[in-house]
C-alpha positions in Angstrom: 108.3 51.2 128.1 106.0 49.7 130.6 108.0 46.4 130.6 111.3 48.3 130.9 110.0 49.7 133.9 108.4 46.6 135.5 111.8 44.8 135.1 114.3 47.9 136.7 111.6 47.7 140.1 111.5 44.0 140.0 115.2 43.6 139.6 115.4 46.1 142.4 112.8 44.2 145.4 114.9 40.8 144.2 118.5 42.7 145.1 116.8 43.7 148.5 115.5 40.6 149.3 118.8 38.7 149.3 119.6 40.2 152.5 122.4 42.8 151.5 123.4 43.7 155.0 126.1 46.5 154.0 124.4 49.7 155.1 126.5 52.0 152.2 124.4 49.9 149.5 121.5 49.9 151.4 121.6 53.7 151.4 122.6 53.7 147.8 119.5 51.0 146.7 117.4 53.3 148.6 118.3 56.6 146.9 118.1 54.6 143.6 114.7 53.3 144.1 113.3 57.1 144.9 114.8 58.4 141.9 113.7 55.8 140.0 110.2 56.2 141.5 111.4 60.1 140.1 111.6 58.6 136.8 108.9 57.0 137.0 106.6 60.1 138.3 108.5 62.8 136.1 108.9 61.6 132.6 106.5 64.0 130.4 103.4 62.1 128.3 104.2 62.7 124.6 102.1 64.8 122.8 101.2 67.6 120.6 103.0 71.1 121.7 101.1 73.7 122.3 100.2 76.0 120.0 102.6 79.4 119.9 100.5 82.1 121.7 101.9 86.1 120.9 103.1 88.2 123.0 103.4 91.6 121.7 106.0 94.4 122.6 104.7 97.8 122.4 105.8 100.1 119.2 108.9 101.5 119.3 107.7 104.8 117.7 103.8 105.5 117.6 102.3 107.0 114.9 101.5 110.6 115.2 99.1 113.0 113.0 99.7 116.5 111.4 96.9 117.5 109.7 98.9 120.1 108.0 100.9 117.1 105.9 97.9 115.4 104.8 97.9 116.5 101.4 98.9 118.8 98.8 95.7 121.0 98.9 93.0 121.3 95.5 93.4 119.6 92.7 91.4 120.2 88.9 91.9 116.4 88.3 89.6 114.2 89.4 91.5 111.6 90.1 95.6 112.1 91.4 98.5 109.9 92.4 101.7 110.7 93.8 103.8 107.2 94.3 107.4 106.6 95.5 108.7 105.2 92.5 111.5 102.8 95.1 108.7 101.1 96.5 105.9 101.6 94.6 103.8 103.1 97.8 100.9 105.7 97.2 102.1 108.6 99.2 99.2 110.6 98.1 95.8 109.6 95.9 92.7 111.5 95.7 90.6 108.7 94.1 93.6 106.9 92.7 91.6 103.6 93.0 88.6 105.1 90.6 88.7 103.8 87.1 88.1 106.5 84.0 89.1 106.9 80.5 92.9 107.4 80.1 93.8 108.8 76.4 97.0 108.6 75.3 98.8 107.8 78.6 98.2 104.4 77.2 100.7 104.8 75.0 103.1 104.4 78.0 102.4 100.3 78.2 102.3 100.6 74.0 105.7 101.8 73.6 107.2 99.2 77.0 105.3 96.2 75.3 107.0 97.1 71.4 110.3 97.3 73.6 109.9 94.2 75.4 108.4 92.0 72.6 110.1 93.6 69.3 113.6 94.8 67.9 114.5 98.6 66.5 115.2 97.3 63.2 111.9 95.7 62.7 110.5 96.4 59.4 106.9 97.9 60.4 104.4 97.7 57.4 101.1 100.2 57.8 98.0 98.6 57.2 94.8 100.4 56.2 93.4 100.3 59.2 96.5 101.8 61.0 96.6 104.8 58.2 92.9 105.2 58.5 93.3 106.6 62.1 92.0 110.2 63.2 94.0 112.8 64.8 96.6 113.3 65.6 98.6 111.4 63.3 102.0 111.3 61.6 99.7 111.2 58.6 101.0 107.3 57.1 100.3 105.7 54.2 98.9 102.4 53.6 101.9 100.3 52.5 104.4 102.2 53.9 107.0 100.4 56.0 109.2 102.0 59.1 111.4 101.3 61.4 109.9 100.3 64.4 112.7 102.3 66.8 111.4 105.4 64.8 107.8 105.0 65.0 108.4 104.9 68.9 109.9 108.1 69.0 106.5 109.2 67.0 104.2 107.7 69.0 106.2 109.2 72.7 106.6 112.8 71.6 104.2 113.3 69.6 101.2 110.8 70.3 100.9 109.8 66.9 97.4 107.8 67.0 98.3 106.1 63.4 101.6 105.1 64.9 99.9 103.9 67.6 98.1 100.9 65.8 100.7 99.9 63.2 103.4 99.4 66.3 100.2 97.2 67.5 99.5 95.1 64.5 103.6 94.5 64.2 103.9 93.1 67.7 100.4 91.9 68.1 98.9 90.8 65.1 96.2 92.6 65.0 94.9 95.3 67.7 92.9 93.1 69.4 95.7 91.1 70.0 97.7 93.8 71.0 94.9 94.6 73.8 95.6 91.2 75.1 99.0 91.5 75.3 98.6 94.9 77.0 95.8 93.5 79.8 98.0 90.6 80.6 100.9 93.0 81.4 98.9 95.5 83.4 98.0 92.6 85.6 101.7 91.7 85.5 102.9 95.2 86.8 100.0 95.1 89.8 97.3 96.9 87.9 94.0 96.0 89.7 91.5 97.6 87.5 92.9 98.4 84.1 90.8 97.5 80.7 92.4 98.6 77.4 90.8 97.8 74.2 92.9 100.6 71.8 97.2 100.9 71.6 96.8 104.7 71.6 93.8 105.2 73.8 91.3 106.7 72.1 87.7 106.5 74.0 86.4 103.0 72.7 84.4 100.2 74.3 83.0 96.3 74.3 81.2 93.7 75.2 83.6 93.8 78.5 83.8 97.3 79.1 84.9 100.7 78.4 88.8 101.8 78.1 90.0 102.7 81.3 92.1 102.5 84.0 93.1 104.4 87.4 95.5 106.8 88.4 97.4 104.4 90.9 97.1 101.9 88.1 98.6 104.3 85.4 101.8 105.4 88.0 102.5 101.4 88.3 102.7 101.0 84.9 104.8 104.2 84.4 107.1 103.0 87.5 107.5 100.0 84.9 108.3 101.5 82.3 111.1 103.9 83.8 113.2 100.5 84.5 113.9 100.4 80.9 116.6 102.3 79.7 115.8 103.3 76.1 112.3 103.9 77.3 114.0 106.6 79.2 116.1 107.7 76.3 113.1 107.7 74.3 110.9 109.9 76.2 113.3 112.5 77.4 114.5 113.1 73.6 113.3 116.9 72.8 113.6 116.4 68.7 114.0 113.5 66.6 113.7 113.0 63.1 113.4 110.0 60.9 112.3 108.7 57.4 110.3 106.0 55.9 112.1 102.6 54.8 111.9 104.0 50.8 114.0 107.4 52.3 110.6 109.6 50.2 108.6 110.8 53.0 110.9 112.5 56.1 109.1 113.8 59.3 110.3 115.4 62.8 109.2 115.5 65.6 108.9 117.6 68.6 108.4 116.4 72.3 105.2 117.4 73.8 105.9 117.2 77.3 106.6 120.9 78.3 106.9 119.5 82.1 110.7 118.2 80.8 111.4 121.6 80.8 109.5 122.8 83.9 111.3 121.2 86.0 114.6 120.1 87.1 114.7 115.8 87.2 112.1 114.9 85.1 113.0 111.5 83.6 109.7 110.7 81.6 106.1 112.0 81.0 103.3 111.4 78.7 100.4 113.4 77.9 96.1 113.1 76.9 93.2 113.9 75.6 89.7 112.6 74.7 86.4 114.2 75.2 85.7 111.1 77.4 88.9 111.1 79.5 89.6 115.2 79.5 93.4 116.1 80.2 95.7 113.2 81.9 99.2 113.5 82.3 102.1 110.8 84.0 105.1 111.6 84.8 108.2 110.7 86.7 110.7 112.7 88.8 113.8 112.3 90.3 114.9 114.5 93.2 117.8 113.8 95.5 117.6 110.2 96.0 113.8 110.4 95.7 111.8 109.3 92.6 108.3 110.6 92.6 105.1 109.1 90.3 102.4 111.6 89.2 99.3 110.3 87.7 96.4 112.8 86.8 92.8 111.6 85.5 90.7 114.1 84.0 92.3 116.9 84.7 90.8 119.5 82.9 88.6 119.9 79.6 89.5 122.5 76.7 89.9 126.0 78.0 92.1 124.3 81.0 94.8 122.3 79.1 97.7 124.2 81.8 95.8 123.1 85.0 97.7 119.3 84.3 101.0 121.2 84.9 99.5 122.8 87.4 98.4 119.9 89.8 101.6 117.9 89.0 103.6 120.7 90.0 101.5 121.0 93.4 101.9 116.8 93.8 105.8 117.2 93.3 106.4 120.3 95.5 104.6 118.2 98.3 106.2 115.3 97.5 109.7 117.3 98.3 108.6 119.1 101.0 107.0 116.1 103.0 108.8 113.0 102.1 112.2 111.7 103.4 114.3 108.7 103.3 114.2 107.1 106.7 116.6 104.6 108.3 113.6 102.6 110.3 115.7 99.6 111.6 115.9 99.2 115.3 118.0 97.1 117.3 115.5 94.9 119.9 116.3 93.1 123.3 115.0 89.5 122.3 113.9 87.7 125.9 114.9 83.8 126.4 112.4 81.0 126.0 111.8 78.8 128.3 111.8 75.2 126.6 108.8 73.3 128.9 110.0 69.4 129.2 113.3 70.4 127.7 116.4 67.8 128.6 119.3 69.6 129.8 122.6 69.1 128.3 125.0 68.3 131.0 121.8 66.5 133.0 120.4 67.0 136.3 116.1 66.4 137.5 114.3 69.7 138.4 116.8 72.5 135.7 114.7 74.9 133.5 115.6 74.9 130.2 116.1 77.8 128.0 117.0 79.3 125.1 117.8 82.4 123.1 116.0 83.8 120.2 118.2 85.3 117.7 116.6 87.5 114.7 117.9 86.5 111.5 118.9 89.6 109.3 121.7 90.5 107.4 123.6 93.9 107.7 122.0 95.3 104.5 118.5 94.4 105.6 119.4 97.0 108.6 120.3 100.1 105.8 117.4 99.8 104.1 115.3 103.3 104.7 111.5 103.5 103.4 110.5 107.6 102.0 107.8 108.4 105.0 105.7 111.8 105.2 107.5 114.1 107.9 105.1 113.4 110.7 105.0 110.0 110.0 106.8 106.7 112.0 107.9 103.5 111.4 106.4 101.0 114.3 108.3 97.8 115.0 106.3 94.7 116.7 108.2 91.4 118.5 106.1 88.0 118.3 107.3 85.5 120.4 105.7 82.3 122.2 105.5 82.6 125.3 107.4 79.2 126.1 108.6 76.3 123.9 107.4 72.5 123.7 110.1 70.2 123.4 112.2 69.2 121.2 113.3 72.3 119.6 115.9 72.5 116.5 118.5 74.8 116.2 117.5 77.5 113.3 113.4 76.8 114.4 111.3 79.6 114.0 110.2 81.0 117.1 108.8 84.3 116.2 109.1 87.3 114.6 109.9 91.0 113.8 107.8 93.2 111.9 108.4 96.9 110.9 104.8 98.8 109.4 104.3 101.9 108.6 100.5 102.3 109.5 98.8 99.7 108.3 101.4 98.6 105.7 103.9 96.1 106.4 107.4 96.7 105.4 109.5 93.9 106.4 109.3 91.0 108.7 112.4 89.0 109.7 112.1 85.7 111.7 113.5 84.9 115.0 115.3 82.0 115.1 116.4 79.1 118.3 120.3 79.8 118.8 120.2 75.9 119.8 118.3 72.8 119.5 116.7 70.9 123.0 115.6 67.2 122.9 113.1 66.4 125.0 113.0 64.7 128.7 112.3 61.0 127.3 112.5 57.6 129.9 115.9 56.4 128.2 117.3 60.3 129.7 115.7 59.7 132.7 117.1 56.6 133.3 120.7 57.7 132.5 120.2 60.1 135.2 119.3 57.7 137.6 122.2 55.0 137.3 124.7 58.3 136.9 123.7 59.3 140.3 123.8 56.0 142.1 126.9 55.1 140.0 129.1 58.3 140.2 127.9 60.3 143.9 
């Protein structure tokens, strides 16, 4: 670059020297030798941009506080979830994060896991350990072989503890097994502190821990389970009866969750009970366009087995009362960019440069709607640098949108160059120069 320069001024002094005594070109050699001086002067050192600095727009809504919304009042359980089942948001926890004993609400990931990993038709066989199991129980027989679609409907409605372990050893091997295959799902689903050890949750313990989960951990794994269809059919079936593979032995059963007929919308439920874990209950609820997760944790020892449908009938009537689907897109103003040491496109020394940001979203991105609390809003933040380093691409990310609702990020869509911009460079500068002193 140096030499290129050295030879335009030297090539310059010689065309002066010869004596040229025609004013016009004089006039001309001297406007090109101040713009080339210009050039000289003006064309930007390469380097590193600068890094993008942010520039924040103030919320479009702030965030206001009712104290009157901020729960559903007392609860028996000790620990409560209510979760939008769209999102999988905790609208509501009362130490929803604190692990305990669970009962048979583990039978909830049981029955998902026999879904996912066996078929309907599989012969089961019941092993002695699986008929040796205590109450309750559909009372099986060592030997014994079932269907596995109908053990499913035994252990759902009626939280058959035998059941339990036989669908176990069928998928699993063996129960410890099984427990494997049931940790390694939780964590799949989003659980973040869930140990089971037993398929039908009965209070046990090892060398790792104690049987547990949490209520926000329990409604995940019941949001799960919902997605599947004959989970679904299962759960909401009121009677169902069945035999064993030999057509001796003939059983029914009855469903025994009475919140299926509490309430309008109830798509699934399972109840519990150890002396470790008290009463638990999970259950999910559709109303309107709104599908609810309740998860209750020791809710209750004997003498209070109602105070379960108590609390979840507190949870949904909050949930109902509070919670709406909101719209929370908002259209913004995006500012231009200046583009520092950008190279105009039609030329010219001393032009700013800009460009436009454009946000890139598509038209369903701006229906979606998030279920907020009544007093609640959604806040929407711009990031943008506050100028550009040349050369920019067309399609370059430049900064960004981002909808929260408190502290919780919904969405974040990108803002995007509408154009690209080369840089000022020497060769530019010099085509400048000889299209001035060529073409004025």
């Amino acid at each position: 670059m140096i030499i290129i320069k050295s030879g335009i001024w030297i090539c310059i002094f010689r065309y002066q020297a010869a004596g040229c005594q025609m004013k016009g070109i004089q006039r001309k050699a001297a406007g090109l030798l101040g713009l080339l001086f210009l050039v000289s002067v003006c064309v930007p050192a390469y380097g590193k941009s600068k890094s993008i600095e942010v520039q924040m727009i103030p919320n479009l809504v702030d965030m206001v506080e009712n104290s009157e919304t901020d729960g559903p009042g007392s609860l028996y359980a000790l620990s409560a979830v209510l979760m939008d089942g769209d999102s999988g948001r905790i609208l509501y926890q009362k130490d929803g994060e604190v692990p305990r004993p669970n009962a048979s609400t583990t039978k909830v990931l049981t029955c998902i896991l026999a879904l996912e990993n066996g078929n309907g038709d599989d012969y089961v066989s019941v092993s002695k350990k699986a008929a040796s199991q205590p109450e309750v129980r559909l009372n099986l027989h060592e030997g014994e072989q079932y269907y596995l679609e109908d053990l499913l409907y035994s252990l759902m409605l009626k939280s058959h503890n035998d059941t339990a372990v036989a669908i176990a050893e069928h998928i699993g091997g063996s129960v410890e097994g099984f427990a494997d295959m049931m940790n390694a799902k939780a964590k799949e689903i989003g659980c973040k502190d869930t140990y089971f050890i037993t398929p039908n949750g009965l209070d046990a313990s090892d060398t790792d821990g104690v049987h547990h989960t949490t209520a926000a951990d329990l409604a995940r794994i019941m949001d799960y389970a919902i997605q599947n269809p004959v989970f679904l059919k299962i759960t909401q079936t009121r009677d169902y009866s069945f035999s064993d593979l030999s057509g001796k032995r003939h059983f029914s059963v009855h469903n025994a969750n009475a919140f299926l007929d509490m309430e309008e919308g109830v798509l699934s439920g399972k109840t519990g009970f150890t002396g470790n874990a008290g009463y638990c209950y999970v259950c999910a609820c559709k109303n309107q366009e709104r599908t609810f997760i309740i998860a209750l944790l020791g809710c209750g020892w004997p003498g209070n087995k109602n105070y379960k449908w108590q609390d979840t009938k507190k949870l949904l009537k909050y949930g109902e009362t509070y919670f709406r689907y909101e719209n929370y897109w908002k259209e913004l103003k995006i500012p231009r960019l200046f583009v520092k040491d950008g190279a105009t496109e039609k030329g010219g020394f001393g032009q700013k440069v800009w460009i436009q940001g454009e946000l890139k979203a598509r038209e369903t991105d701006k229906e979606k709607k998030v279920l907020i609390r009544t007093d609640e809003k959604v806040s929407c933040s711009l990031k943008l640098a506050k100028e550009l380093q040349a050369p920019v691409q067309k399609g370059q990310k430049i900064g960004e949108v981002r909808y929260r609702l408190g502290d919780e990020l919904l969405a974040a869509y990108p803002v995007v160059a509408d154009r690209g911009v080369d840089r000022i460079s020497y060769p530019w500068c010099v085509d400048q120069v000889f299209h001035v002193f060529f073409h004025s």
